[in-house]
One Martini backbone bead per residue (centre of mass of N, CA, C, O) as a GRO file, in nm:
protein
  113
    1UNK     BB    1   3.187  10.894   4.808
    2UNK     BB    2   3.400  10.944   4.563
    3UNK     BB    3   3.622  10.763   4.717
    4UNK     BB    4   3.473  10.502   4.740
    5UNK     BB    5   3.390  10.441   4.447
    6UNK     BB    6   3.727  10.447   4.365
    7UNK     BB    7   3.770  10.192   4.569
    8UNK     BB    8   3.577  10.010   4.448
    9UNK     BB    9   3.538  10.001   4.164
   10UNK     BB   10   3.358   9.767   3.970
   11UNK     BB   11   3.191   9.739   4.258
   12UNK     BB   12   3.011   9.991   4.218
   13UNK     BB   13   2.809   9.829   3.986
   14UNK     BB   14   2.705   9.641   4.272
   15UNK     BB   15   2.619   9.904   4.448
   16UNK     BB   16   2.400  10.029   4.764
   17UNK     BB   17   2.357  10.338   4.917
   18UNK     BB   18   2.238  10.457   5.205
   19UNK     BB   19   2.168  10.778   5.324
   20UNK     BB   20   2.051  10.892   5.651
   21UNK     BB   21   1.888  11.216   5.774
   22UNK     BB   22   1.668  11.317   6.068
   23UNK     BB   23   1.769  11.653   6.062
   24UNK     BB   24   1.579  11.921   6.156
   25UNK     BB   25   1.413  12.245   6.064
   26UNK     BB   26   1.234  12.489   6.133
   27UNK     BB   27   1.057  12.750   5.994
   28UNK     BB   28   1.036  12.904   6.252
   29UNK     BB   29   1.074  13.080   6.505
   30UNK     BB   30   1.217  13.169   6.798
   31UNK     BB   31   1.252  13.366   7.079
   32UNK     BB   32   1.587  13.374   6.959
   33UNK     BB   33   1.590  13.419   6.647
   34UNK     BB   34   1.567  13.083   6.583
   35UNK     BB   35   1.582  12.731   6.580
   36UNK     BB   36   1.417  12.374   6.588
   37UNK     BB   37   1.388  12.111   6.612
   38UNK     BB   38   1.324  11.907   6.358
   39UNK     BB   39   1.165  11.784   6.081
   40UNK     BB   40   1.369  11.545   5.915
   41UNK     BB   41   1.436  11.400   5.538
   42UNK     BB   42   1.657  11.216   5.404
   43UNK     BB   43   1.827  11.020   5.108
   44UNK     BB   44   2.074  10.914   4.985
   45UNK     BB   45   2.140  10.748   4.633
   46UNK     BB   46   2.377  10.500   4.568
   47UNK     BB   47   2.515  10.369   4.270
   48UNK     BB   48   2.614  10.213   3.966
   49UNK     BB   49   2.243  10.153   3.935
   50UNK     BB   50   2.189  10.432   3.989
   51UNK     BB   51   1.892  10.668   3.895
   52UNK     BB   52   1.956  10.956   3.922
   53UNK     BB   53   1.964  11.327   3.949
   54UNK     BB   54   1.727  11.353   4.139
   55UNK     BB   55   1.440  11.408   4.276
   56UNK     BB   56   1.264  11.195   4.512
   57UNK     BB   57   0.911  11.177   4.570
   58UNK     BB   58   0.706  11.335   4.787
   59UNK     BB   59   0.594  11.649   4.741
   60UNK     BB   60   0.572  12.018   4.903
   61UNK     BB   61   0.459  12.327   4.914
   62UNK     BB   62   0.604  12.572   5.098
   63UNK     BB   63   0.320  12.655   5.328
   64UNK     BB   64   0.106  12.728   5.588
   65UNK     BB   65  -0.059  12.443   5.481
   66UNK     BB   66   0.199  12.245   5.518
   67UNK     BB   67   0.262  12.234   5.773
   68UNK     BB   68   0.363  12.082   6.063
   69UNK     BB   69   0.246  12.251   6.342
   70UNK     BB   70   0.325  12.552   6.178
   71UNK     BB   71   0.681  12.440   6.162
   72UNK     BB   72   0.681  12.173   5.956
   73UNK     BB   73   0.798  11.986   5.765
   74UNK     BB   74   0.667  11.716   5.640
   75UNK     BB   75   0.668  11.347   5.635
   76UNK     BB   76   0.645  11.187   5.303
   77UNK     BB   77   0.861  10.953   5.350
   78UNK     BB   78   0.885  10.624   5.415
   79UNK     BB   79   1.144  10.435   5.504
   80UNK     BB   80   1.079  10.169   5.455
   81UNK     BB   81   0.939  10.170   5.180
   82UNK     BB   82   1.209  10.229   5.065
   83UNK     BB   83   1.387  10.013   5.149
   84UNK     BB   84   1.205   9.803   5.060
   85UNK     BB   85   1.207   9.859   4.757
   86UNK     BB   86   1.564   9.841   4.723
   87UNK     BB   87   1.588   9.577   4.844
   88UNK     BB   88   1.386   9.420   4.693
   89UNK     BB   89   1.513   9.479   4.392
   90UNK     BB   90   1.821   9.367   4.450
   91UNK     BB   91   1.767   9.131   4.649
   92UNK     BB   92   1.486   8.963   4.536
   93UNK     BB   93   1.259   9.009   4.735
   94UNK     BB   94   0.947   8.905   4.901
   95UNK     BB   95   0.714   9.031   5.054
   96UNK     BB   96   0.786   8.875   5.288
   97UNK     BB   97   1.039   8.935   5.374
   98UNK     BB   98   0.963   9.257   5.389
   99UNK     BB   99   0.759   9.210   5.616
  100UNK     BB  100   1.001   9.095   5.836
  101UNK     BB  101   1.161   9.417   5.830
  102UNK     BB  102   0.884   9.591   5.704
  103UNK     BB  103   0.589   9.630   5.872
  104UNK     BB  104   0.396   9.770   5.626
  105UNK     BB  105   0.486   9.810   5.408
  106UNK     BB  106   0.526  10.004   5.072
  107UNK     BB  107   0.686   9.946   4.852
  108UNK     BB  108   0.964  10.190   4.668
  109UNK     BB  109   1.163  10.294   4.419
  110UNK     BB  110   1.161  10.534   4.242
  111UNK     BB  111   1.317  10.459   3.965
  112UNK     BB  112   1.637  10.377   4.156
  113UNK     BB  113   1.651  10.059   4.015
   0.00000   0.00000   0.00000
């Protein structure tokens, strides 16, 4: 992505990218002492005006009493919610515009634009 951004020149301060990965490995092992593909979600948001640099988002402490199925990180943040959030006040789109592309969405920005 530093390649990309320097490539992008001055038009990176104008520039909203998100990478998603839905990934995930169990917290269990399974009977051959490895894991299984679990839930997992990740987004990077990166761009010229993302004020990052920390976590965001809704997390919770790994613990016996979290896990999703005894075995899985619970999945806590909604991609819809994110990219319509983020989409929405980049593109100055209106609820109703983010709701014929992400029905049902409660968008939110998480402070990240």
């Amino acid at each position: 992505m530093l390649a990309y951004a320097e490539a992008m020149g001055e038009h990176w301060q104008d520039s909203l990218v998100v990478v998603v990965s839905e990934f995930g490995r169990t917290f269990r092992e399974n009977g051959a002492k490895g894991t299984d593909h679990g839930h997992g979600t990740v987004y990077w948001v990166l761009g010229g005006g993302v004020r990052g640099g920390r976590i965001a988002g809704e997390q919770v402490a790994v613990n016996a009493q979290s896990l999703l199925q005894n075995r899985d990180y619970p999945v806590l943040n909604n991609y819809r919610d994110l990219l319509g959030g983020l989409l929405g006040h980049a593109w100055g789109l209106s609820s109703a515009q983010l709701q014929s592309v992400f029905p049902g969405a409660r968008p939110v920005t998480l402070g990240l634009v």
